[in-house]
DRENMIRO-761060 format. One line per field, with one value per residue (C-alpha): residue number from 1; x, y, z. Coordinates in steps of 0.25 Angstrom, whole numbers, plus 2048, in hexadecimal, padded with zeros to 3 digits. Layout:
N
num NUM	...
c1 X	...
c2 Y	...
c3 Z	...
// end
This chain:
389
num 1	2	3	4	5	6	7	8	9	10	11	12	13	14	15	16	17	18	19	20	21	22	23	24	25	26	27	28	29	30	31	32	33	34	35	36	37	38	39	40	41	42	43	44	45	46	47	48	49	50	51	52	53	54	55	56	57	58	59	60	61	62	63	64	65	66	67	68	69	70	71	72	73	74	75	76	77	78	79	80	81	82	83	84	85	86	87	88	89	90	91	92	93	94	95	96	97	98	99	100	101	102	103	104	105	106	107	108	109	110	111	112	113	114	115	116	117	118	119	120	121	122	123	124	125	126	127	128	129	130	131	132	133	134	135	136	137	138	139	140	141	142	143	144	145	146	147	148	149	150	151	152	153	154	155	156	157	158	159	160	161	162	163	164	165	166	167	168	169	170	171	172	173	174	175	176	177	178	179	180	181	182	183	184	185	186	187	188	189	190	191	192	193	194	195	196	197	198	199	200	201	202	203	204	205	206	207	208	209	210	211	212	213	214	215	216	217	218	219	220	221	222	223	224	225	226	227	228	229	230	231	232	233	234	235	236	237	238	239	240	241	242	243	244	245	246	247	248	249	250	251	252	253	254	255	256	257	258	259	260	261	262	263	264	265	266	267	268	269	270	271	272	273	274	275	276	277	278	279	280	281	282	283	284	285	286	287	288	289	290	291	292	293	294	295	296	297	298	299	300	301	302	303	304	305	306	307	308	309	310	311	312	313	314	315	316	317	318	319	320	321	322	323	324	325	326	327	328	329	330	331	332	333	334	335	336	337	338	339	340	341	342	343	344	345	346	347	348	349	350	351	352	353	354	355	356	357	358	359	360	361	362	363	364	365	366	367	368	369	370	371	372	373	374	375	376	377	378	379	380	381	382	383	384	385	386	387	388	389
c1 49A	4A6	4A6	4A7	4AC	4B9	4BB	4C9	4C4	4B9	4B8	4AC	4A6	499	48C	492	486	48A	483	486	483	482	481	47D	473	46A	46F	46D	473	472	475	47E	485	491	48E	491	49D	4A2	49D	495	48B	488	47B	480	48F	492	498	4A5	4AC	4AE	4AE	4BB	4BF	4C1	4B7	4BC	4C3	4B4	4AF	4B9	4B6	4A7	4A8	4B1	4AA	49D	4A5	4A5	498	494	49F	497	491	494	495	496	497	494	495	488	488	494	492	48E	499	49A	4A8	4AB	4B0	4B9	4C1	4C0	4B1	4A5	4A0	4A5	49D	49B	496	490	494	497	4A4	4A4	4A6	4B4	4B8	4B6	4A6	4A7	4AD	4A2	497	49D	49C	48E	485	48A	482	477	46F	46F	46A	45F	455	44E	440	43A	445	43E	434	43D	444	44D	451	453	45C	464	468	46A	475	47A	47D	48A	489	48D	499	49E	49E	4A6	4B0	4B2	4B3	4BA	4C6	4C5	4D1	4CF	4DE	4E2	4D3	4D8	4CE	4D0	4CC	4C4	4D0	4DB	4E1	4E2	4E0	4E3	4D8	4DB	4CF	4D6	4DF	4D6	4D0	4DD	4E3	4D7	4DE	4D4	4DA	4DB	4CB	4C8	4BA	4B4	4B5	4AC	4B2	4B9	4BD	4C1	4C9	4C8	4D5	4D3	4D9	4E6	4E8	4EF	4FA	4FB	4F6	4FE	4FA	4F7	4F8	4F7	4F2	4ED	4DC	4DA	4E3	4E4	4E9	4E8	4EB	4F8	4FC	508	50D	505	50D	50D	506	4FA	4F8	4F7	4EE	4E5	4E3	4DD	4E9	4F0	4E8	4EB	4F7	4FF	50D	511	51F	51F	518	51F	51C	51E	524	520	526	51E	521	517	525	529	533	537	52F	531	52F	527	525	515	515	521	51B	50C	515	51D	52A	530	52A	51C	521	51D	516	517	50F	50C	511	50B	50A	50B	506	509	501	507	503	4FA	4F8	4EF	4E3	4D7	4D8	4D0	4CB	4C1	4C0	4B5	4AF	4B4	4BA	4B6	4B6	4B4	4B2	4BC	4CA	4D5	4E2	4EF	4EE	4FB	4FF	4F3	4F4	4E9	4EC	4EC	4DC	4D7	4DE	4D5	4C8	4C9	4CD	4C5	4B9	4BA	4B6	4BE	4C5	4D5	4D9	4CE	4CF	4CF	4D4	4CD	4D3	4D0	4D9	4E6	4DF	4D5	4C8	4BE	4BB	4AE	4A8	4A4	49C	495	491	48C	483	47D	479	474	46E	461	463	45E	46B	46E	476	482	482	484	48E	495	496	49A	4A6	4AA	4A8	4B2	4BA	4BC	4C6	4D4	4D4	4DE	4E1	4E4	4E5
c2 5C7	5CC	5DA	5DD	5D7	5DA	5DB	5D7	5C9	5C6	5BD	5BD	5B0	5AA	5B0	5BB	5C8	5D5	5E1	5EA	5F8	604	610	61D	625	617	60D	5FF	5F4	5E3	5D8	5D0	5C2	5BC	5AE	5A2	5A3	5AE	5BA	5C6	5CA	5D8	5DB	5E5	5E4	5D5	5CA	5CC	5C0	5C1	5B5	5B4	5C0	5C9	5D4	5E0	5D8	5D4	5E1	5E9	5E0	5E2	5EF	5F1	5EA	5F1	5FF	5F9	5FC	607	612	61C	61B	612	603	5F9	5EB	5E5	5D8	5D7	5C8	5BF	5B1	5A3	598	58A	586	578	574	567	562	561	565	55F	55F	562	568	573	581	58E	59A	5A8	5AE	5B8	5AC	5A8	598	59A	59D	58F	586	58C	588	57B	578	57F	578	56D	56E	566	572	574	568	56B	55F	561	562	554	54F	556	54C	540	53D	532	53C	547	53D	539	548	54D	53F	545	553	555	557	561	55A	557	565	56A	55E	561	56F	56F	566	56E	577	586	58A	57F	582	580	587	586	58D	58A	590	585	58F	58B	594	590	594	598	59C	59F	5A7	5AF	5B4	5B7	5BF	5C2	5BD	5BC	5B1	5A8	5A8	5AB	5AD	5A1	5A0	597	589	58A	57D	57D	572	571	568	562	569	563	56C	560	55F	56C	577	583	588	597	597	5A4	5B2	5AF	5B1	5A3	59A	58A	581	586	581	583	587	587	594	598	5A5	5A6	5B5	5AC	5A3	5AD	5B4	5A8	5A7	5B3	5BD	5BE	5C3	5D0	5D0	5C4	5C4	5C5	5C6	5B9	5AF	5A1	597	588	57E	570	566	558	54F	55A	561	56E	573	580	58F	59A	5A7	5B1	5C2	5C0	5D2	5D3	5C8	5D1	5DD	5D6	5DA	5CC	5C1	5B7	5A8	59C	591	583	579	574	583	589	598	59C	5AB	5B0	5BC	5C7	5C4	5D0	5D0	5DD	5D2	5D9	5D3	5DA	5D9	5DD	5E5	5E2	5E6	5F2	5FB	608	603	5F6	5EF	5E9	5ED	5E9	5E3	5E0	5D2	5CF	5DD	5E6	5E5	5E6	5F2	5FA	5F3	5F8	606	605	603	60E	608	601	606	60B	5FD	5F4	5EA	5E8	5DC	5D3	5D9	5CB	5C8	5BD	5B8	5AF	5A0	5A1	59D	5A8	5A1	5A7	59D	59F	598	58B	596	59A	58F	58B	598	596	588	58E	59B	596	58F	59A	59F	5A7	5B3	5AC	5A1	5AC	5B2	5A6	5A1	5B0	5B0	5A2	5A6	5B2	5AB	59F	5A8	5A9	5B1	5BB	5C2	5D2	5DA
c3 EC0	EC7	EBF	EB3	EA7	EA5	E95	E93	E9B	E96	E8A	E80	E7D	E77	E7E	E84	E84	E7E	E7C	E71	E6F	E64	E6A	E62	E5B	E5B	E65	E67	E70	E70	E76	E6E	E72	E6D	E64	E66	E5B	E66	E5C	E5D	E53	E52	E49	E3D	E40	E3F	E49	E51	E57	E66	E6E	E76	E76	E82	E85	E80	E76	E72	E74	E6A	E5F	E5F	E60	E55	E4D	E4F	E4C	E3D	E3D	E47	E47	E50	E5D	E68	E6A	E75	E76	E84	E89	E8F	E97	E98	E93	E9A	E97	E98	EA0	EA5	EB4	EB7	EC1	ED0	ED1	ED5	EC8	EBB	EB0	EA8	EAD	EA8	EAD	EA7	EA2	EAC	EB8	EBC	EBE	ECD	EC9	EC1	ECD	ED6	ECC	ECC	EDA	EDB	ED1	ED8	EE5	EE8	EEA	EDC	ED6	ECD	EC9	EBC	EBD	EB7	EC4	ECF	ED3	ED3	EE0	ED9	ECF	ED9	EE4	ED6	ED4	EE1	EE2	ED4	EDC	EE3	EF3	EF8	EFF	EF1	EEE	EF7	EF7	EE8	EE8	EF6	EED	EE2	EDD	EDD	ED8	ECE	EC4	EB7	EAB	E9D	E92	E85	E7F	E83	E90	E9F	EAA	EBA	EC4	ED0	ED9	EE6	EE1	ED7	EE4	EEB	EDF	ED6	ECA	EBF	EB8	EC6	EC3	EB4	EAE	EA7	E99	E8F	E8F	E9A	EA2	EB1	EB6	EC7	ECD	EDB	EE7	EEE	EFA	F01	EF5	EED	EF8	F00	F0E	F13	F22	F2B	F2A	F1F	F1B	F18	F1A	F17	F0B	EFE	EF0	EE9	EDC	ED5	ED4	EE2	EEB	EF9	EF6	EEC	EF9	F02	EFA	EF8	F05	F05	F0A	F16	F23	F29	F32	F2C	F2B	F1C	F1D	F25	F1B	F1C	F12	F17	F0D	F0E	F04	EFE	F0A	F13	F1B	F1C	F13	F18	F19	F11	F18	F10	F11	F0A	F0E	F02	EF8	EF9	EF7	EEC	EF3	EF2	EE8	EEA	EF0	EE7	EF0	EF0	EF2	F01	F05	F13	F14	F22	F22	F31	F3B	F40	F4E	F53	F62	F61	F63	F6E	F7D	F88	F97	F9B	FA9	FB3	FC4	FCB	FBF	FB9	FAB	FAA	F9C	F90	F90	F85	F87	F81	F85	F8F	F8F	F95	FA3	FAF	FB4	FA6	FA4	FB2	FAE	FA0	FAB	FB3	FBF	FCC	FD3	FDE	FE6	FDD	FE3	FDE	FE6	FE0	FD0	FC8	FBA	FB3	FA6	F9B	F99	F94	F86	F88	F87	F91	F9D	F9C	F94	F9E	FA8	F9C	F98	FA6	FA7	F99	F9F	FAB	FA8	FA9	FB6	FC4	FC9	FD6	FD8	FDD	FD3	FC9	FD1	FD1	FC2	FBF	FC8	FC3	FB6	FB9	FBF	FB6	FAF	FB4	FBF	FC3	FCF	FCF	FDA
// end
């Protein structure tokens, strides 16, 4: 379970487990469970009607009830253990069929049952089966791959769901955006009888793109009725340092061309100084960085210096001279005309990587002193060298 059960949510039904409880000079508690006709028979005070009602709803009514009887002492009616229900998926999934799950379990649960069960992993052969390999080869071919899995769920809708109730209403699920906004009624709880419709996906036709500094960006589906404020936040916020005032929303029209662009301050929308854009469909969302050249260069400083090691730099700004000041200084026998400089390409990749190769291949091989020398001051040198004196 999530938490606990929130009494102005929770809708009594048939098999619901409460406990009830007289407490006093002699006290005395029960399970009792709700009947198939959705009523509660208390023994001494009588049947109360209770399916459909919401928790406290429910709650208020027994214990009335029992008041008719026991004036003093206390009572308490609890709900003990929430229901198993019978609800039905259709649509865009690899199978349909009906599913138990509890009341306590959101639509989400239901879609990832459905895809689960489905796994050849799972196939469970009855016993008289077991020792038939023409029966066994017939079920395992019954049992969806797991490539069919994923290419049904993978094509699935997770913001068009449609779920509709025993009583004749219809509610629009909306998983992504039940996680970005934790709206309760974009994921709802299962109910008995419910029914969960799964349309296709169409990210090619009916789809908007977040690009950028953004947590997750990519194609996503779109909605009618979708902000740029609800898409930004399905893709899981902006990242830190975006440029929010500087949000611009691409329009392209049916034939695939650019229809113009909307410049967007995001910072005001989130503060709600200025009100939420409506998207349309096909619309690119181009959320910017607010470019940060903070980023760590160093040098490092080696040979006849007091202090050599890793320096940092301002990368095209720290100059020679203010490093060698950092060090300390030359020794005493350093010689000045012959300092060198050796520097990465232009794309900085480090040249090395050839020599190291080579001495991984040859490390085994009898090397002399001077055929080390050698490969360490090519090695050196295959950077680019630069001349200080």
């Amino acid at each position: 379970m999530e938490g606990p059960v929130h009494p102005d949510r929770y809708v009594v039904g048939p098999s619901d487990v409460f406990l009830l409880g007289l407490w006093g000079p002699f006290s005395v508690s029960y399970p009792v469970t709700v009947t198939p006709e959705g009523t509660i028979i208390i023994p001494t005070v009588g049947e109360v009607a209770v399916s459909g009602m919401k928790l406290s709803e429910a709650k208020n009514r027994v214990l009335q009830k029992i008041r008719t009887k026991y004036t003093s002492g206390d009572v308490t009616f609890t709900l003990l253990k929430p229901r198993s229900i019978v609800v039905t998926l259709r649509g865009s999934v690899v199978r349909q069929g009906q599913y138990v799950v509890t009341v306590v379990d959101r639509v989400e649960k239901l879609l990832s049952l459905g895809a689960a069960e489905l796994s050849p992993t799972k196939l469970t052969v009855p016993s008289w089966m077991q020792n038939s390999p023409d029966a066994l080869k017939e079920e395992n071919a019954k049992a969806p791959k797991a490539a069919q899995v994923e290419e049904n769920t993978g094509r699935a809708s997770m913001r068009n769901i449609v779920l509709m109730r025993k009583n004749g209403d219809t509610v629009r699920v909306d998983i992504p955006k039940f996680y970005a906004t934790g709206e309760d009624g974009r994921n709802p709880f299962l109910l008995d009888g419910d029914v969960v419709l799964v349309p296709p996906r169409q990210l090619s036709s009916n789809s908007v793109g977040v690009y950028g500094a953004v947590n997750s960006p990519g194609l996503y589906e779109w909605v009618q009725g979708d902000s740029l404020l609800s898409i930004v936040q399905i893709a899981q916020g902006a990242m830190k340092g975006s440029d929010l005032e500087h949000v611009t929303i691409q329009r392209v029209n049916d034939r695939g061309e650019r229809a113009g662009d909307l410049q967007v301050n995001l910072l005001n929308i989130q503060k709600g100084a200025q009100p939420d854009v409506l998207l349309q469909r096909g619309d690119r969302i181009i959320v910017p960085l607010i470019p940060d050249n903070r980023a760590f260069s160093s040098v490092t400083v080696e040979g006849q210096v007091k202090m050599p090691g890793l320096y940092p730099i301002l990368h095209g700004r720290t100059r020679l001279s203010e490093i060698l000041e950092l060090v300390g200084g030359f020794k005493d026998d350093a010689l000045l005309s012959g300092a060198l400089v050796l520097r990465r390409d232009e794309q900085g990749v480090d040249l090395f990587g050839p020599q190291v190769s080579l001495l991984r291949n040859i490390r085994s091989q009898q090397l002399t002193s001077a055929d080390s020398a050698y490969f360490y001051l090519d090695m050196r040198t295959s950077r680019h060298p630069v001349l200080v004196d």
